[in-house]
N, C-alpha and C positions, 0 to 999 in steps of 0.2 A: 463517538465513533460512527463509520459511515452505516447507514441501515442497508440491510439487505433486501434487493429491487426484485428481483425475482429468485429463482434455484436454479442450482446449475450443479451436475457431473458423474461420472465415474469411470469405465479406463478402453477404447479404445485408442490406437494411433489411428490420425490419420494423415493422409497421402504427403508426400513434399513437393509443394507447389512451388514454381518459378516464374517470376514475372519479370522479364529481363536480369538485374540485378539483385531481387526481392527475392530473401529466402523467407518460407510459410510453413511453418511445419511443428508439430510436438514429438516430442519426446518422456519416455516414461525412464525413470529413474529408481536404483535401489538407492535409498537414504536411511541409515543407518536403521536396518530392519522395517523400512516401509516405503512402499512404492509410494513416491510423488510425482509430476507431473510438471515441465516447462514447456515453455514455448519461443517458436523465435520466428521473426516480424521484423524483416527491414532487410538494408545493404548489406550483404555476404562478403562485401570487399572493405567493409567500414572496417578504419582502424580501434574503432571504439565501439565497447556492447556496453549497454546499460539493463542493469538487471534491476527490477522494481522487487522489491518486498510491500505486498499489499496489507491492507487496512483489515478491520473488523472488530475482533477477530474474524476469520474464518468468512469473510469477504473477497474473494479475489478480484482482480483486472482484466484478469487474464479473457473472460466474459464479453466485455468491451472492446479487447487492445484495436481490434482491426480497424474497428472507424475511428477511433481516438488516435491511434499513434502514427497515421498514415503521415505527417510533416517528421516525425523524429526518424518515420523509418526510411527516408531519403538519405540519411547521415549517420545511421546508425544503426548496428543491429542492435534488435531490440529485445530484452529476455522476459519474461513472465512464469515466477514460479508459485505455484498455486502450494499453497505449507500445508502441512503435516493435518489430515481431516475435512482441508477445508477444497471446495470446488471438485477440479478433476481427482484430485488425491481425496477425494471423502468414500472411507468405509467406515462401517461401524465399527470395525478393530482398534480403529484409533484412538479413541477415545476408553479401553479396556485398561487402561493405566492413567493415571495421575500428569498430567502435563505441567511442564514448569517453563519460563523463558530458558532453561537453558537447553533444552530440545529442542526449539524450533532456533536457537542461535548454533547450536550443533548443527542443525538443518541444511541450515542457510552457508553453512561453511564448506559442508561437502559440496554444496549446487555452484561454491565456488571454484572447489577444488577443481569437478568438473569441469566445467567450463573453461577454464585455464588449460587444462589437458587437451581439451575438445579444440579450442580457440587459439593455438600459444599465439604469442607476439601483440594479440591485444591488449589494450588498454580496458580498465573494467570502471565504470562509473555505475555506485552505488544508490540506489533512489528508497526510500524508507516514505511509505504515507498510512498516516494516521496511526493503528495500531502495531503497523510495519517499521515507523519511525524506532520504537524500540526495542523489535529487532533487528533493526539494523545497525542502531549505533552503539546496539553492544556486541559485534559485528566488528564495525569496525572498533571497537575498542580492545575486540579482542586479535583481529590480525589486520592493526593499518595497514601497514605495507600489500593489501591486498585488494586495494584501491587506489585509483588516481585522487577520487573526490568521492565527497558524499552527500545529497543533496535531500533535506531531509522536509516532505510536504505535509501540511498538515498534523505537523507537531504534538503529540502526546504529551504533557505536562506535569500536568497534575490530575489526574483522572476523576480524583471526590471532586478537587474547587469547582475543574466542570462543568460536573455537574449539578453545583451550587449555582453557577451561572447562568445556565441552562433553564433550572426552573426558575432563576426570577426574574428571568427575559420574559418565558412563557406563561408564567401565573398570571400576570394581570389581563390576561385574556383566555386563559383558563385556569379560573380558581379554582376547579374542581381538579386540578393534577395536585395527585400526593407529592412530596419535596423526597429528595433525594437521602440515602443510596438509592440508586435504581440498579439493585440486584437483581433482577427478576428479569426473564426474557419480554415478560408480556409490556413490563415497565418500561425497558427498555426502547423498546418497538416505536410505544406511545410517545414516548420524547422526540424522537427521530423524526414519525410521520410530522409532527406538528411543529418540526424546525423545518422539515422539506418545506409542508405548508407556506412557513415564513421565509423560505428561500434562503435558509442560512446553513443547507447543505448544498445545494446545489442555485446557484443568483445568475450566472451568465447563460445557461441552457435551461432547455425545458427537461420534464419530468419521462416526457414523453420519447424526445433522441436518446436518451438514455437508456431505456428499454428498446428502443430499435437498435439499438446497439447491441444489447446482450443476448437479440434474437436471429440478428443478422449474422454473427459469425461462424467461419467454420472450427474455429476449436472445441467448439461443444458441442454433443449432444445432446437429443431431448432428453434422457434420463442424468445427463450430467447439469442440465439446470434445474430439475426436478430434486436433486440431492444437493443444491449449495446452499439451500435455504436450512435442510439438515443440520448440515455440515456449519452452518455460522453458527444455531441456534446451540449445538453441543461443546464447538469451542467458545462461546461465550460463557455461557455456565462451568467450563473445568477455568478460565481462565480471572474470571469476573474476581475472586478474592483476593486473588493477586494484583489485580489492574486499579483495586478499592485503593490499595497502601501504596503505589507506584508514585516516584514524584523523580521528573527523570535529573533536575538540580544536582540533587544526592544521587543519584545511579551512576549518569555518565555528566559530571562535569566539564571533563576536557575532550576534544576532537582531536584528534593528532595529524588530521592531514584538511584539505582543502574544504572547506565547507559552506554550503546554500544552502538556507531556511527559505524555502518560498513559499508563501502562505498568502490566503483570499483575505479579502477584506471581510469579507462578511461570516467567516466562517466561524458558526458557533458548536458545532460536532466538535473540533479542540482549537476553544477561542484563541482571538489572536491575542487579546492582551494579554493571556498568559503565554504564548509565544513568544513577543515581545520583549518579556521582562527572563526568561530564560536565556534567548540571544543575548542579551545582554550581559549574563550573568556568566554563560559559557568560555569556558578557555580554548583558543582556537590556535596555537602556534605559529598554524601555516595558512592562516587566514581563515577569514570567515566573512559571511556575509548574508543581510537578509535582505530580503527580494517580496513586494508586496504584491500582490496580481490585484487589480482595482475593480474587473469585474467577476470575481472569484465568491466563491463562500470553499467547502470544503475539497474540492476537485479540481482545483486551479488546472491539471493539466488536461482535463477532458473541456473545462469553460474555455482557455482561452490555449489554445491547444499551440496555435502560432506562435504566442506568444513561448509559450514553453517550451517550445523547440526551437526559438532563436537561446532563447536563456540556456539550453543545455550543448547549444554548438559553441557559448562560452564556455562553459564546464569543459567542455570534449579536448579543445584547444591549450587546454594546462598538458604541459611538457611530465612525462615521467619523472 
């Protein structure tokens, strides 16, 4: 899962910016007894919004989206919503109860309810990365018809194999990392930094735009990146025993509506061979297809960003 680069959140609005076409703005939301937080990035006239369900846990985009999403947001508007704890939505009440995947798939249903109310007449393309991938496709498992497509990066698998593969990429050059589960925040961390290292979370950018990214924007402020680092470290811990037994084969076998797996080459945060033999395995009715990004590891859409917004003005162009 993706490591967390810096911290980030907690809850003002700010302004709605205009830049000819270009609407910039957040929004705070009641979700089912708890204030969250989206955003929106791009063409106010696009017939298509793509809503990202981010990684982690408890890692948002929303951090990033402005220097990353500036090609999607010529074509689309763009939504980022930060889930239940995690970024602008982190308080520490959240975490005062038991979290299970179906809170944060309850979540993400009303952010679509929304949106449709907010939006009508568009089109909604669903985007799931890393540990977003599932929930989103139980999401769309639970209301296809509430998507055109769904386009799932950085694919969640099998969360133990993993991280079985994980340490035996890394062991032979660091024998001293204890093997897996990596239950632990601190374990986890370690893994992360020394796949960054090997460039198998992030191979087509530096370490470096990537943090200028999550300091350049205006969605956050400084006390909202000061709390995202919180905010991962306590949705990892309520979610981590759950994510030990996840094997998504068995969860969500079938896609019921249009589907892209696009995954880095390199990305070993949720390899691709275990991607691979998933797509493979999945039932896709109304199509399916996987999509390899060659200078990718874990962020295909922040590495090759062009690239991913020609691939999703594919996606957009599927007919209702």
């Amino acid at each position: 899962m993706q490591k967390t680069l810096l911290a980030a959140l907690l809850i003002f609005n700010l302004p709605f910016y205009s830049f000819g076409k270009i609407m910039q703005k957040t929004e705070q939301l009641n979700v089912r007894q708890s204030k969250q937080w989206i955003s929106y990035f791009g063409n106010d006239s696009a017939k298509t919004v793509i809503l990202f369900v981010h990684g982690g846990p408890g890692s948002p985009l929303m951090m990033f989206s402005e220097s990353f999403d500036k090609e999607l947001a010529k074509n689309f508007l763009v939504v980022h919503w930060d889930q239940r704890g995690a970024g602008k939505s982190y308080t520490p009440e959240a975490f005062n109860k038991s979290l299970s995947l179906k809170d944060y798939v309850a979540d993400g249903l009303e952010v679509v309810k929304h949106l449709k109310e907010k939006l009508p007449g568009k089109k909604l393309i669903l985007v799931g990365h890393s540990w977003g991938t599932v929930v989103a496709s139980h999401m769309v498992k639970a209301e296809p018809d509430a998507f055109v497509a769904y386009v799932s990066v950085g694919t969640v698998v099998d969360y133990a194999k993993a991280d079985q593969i994980k340490y035996e990429f890394l062991h032979k050059n660091h024998p001293e990392l204890k093997a897996p589960p990596y239950v632990h925040w601190a374990d986890a961390m370690q893994v992360s930094q020394l796949l960054i290292k090997a460039h198998r979370i992030f191979h087509g950018i530096a370490l470096d735009e990537v943090n200028r990214a999550a300091g350049s924007g205006h969605f956050y402020s400084m006390d909202d990146l000061k709390n995202q680092s919180l905010g991962a470290q306590k949705s990892f811990e309520a979610l981590i025993p759950f994510l030990e037994k996840y094997n998504a084969a068995s969860a969500v076998p079938t896609l019921d509506i249009p589907t892209y797996f696009i995954q880095g080459t390199f990305d070993l945060a949720t390899p691709t061979e275990l991607v691979k033999k998933y797509f493979d395995k999945t039932l896709a009715p109304k199509g399916k297809e996987f999509i390899e990004f060659k200078n990718s590891a874990h962020f295909p859409m922040f590495e090759e960003a062009a690239l991913f917004a020609e691939t999703m003005k594919k996606v957009g162009s599927l007919r209702p």
